[in-house]
N, C-alpha and C positions, 0 to 999 in steps of 0.2 A: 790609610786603609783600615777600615773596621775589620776587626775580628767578629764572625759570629759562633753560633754551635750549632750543629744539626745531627741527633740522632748518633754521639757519642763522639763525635769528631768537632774540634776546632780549626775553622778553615776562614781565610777571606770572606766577605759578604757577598760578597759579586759570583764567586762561585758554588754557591751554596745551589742545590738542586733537588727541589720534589718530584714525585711522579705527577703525571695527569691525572691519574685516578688516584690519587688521593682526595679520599673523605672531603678536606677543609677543603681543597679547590674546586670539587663538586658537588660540596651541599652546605658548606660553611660549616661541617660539623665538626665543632673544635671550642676548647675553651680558652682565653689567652686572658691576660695580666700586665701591667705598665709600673715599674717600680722602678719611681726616683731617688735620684744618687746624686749628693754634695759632695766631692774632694774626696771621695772614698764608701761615705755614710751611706747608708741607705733610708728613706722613710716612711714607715709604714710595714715591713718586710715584713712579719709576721701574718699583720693582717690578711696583706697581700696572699699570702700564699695558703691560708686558712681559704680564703674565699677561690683559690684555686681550684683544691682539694676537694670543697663544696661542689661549684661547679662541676667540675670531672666525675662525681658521685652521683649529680642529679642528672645528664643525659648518659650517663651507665658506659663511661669511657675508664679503663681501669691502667689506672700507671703507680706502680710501687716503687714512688719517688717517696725521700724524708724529707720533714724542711731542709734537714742536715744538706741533702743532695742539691736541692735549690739554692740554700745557701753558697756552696763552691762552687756551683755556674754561676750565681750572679756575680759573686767575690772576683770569679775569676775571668769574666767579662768586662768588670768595671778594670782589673789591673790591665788586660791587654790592651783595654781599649782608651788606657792614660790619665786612668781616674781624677776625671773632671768634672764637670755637671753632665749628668750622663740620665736617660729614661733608658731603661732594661725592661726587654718589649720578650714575653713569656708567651710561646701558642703550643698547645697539645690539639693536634687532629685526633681523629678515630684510626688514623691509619691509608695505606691502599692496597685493598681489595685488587683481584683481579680482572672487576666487572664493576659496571654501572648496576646500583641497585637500592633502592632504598631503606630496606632491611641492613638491622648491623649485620658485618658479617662476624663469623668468629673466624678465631685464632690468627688474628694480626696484630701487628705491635702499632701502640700511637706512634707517632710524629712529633718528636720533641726538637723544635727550632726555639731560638732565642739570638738575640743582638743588642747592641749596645747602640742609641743616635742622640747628639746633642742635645739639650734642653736649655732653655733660658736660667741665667741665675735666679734664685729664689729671690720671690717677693718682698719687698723690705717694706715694713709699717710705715711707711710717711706718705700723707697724702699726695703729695707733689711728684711720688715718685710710682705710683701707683696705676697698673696697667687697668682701665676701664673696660667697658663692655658695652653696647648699645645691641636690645635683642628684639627677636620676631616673634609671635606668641601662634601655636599653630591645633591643631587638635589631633592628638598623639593617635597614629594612626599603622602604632608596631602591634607584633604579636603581643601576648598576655601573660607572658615568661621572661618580661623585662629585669628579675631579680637574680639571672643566669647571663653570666659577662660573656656570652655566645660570640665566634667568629663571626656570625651572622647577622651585618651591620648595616644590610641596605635599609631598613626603615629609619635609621638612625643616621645614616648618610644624607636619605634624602630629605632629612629634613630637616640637617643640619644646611642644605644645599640650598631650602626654602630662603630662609634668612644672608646666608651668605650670600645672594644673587641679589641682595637689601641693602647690601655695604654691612649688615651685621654682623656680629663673631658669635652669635649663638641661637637658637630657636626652644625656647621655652614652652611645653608641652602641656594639653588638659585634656582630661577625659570627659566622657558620655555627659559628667556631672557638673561640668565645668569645675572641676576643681583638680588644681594644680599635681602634676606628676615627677613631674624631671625636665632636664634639656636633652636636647642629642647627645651630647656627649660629658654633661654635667650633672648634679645635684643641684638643688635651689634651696637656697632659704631667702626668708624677708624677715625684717625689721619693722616694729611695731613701737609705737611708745616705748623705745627700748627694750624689749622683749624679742629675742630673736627664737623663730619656727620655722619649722621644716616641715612636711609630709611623712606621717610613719611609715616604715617599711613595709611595703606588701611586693605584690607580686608587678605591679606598676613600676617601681622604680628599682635602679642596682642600688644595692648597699654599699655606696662608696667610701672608699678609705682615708680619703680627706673629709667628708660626711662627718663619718663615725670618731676621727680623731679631735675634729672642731668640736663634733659636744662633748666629748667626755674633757677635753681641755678647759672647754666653759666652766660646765657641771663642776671641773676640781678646782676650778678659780672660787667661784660663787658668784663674783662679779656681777656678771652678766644672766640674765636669768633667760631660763631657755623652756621652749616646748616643744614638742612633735604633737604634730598631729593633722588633722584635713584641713588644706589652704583653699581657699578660692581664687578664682580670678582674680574677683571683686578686689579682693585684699592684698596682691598682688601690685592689681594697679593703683590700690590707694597706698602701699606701704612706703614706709620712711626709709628706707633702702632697701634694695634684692642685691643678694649676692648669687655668685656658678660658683661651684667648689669643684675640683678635680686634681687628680695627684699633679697634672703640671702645672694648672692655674693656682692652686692651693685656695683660697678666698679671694676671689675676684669681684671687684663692686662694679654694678650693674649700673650707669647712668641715664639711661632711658630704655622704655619696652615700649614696642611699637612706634618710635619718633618721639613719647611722650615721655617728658623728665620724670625721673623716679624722684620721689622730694622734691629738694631744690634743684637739681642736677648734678649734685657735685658730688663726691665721694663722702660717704656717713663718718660720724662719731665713734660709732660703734665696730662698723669695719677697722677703725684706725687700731681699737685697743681689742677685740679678737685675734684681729692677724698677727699683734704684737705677743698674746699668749699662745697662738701657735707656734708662731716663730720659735720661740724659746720652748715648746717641751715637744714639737713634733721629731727629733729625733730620738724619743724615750718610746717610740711602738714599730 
């Protein structure tokens, strides 16, 4: 039986209950979080919850939570719930109003849910052991406020749904420019004559926390020399590996985009000695 929290109570999952008119069920308006947990650890928590805070500040939802506060519901979600490999799944709505309306209302309190649902063990650096990807490439066809980890996930859905109906596990995203964005539900980098890049952060893509811990892991290695900056297609499909990064894939290697081998098709070089220095310093954020 999962333990969840809803709005200061720890209860069963099952019985956990919104209103109808709450905000997140009738407009998506709400910001949520996914923070992975090994044997107890968490990773990324800071950031995580930095980018919460963000979020909650930019659509003008106000909750006088600390980290500190964050901190003893995740702690204390992972011990109810047998601290194992566990994802700690974070949603503040706006609240419910007594009306349908699309104006904030005031003076209602958000909706603070949270749960605890298994996750895969973490990814271990060997090739052989290494869960692949095969993706669909589509033209990112969301709102323009993709750097806000919004409840609001139908263009994200559906175009994860694009690929998925493909036998794919992801759909790889370009704008106006043809040049690379995000996945549905990922970050991207590619692999260049050993040089590994990503797209800079704008308002196109979220600021993901596997993202941001892969480069600065890179960056403090030296190893591996890295950029940000505008991808294209072009380079996309000509690159010597694509990776999806997400807090439960962590660096995932991509072996074909649209039916077409990335490389060779196999799993890169460089994925192999990334994932190995994330492995080792991603529970230092």
């Amino acid at each position: 039986m999962s333990i969840a929290f809803l709005d200061g109570a720890y209860l069963p999952l099952e019985e956990a209950r919104i209103s109808p008119l709450d905000r997140g069920f009738l407009f998506g308006d709400g910001i949520y979080e996914v923070v992975p947990s090994y044997a107890g650890s968490m990773v990324g928590f800071a950031p995580h919850i930095a980018r919460m805070k963000s979020g909650l500040a930019a659509v003008g939802i106000n909750l006088d939570w600390s980290e500190t506060d964050w901190a003893d519901l995740c702690n204390r979600l992972i011990t109810d719930n047998g601290a194992g490999n566990l994802g700690i799944y974070l949603h503040v709505s706006r609240g419910a109003d007594t009306k349908r309306f699309h104006g904030f209302p005031e003076n209602i309190a958000p909706t603070v849910f949270a749960f605890a649902f298994d996750i895969a063990p973490p990814p271990i650096a060997e090739k052989a052991l290494a869960r692949t990807y095969k993706v669909s490439t589509a033209r990112d066809l969301r709102w323009e406020r993709c750097h806000i980890k919004s409840t609001a996930l139908l263009g994200n859905v559906l175009h994860f749904q694009q690929g998925y109906e493909k036998g794919h596990g992801e759909t790889i995203l370009f704008n106006a420019n043809n040049e690379l964005t995000e996945a549905s539900a990922c970050n991207v980098f590619i692999v260049k004559n050993g040089i590994v890049i990503t797209p800079p952060l704008d308002n196109q893509l979220l600021p993901g926390i596997t993202r941001d811990i892969v480069l600065d892991v890179l960056r403090k290695d030296g190893s591996i020399p890295v950029e940000e900056r505008i991808v294209t297609m072009d380079e996309v499909t000509s690159a010597d590996e694509v990776w999806v990064t997400s807090s439960s894939k962590e660096i995932a290697p991509v072996i074909a985009v649209d039916d077409v081998p990335v490389g060779n098709g196999e799993v890169g070089d460089v994925w192999l000695a990334a994932q190995a220095l994330y492995t080792a310093g991603k529970f230092n954020y």
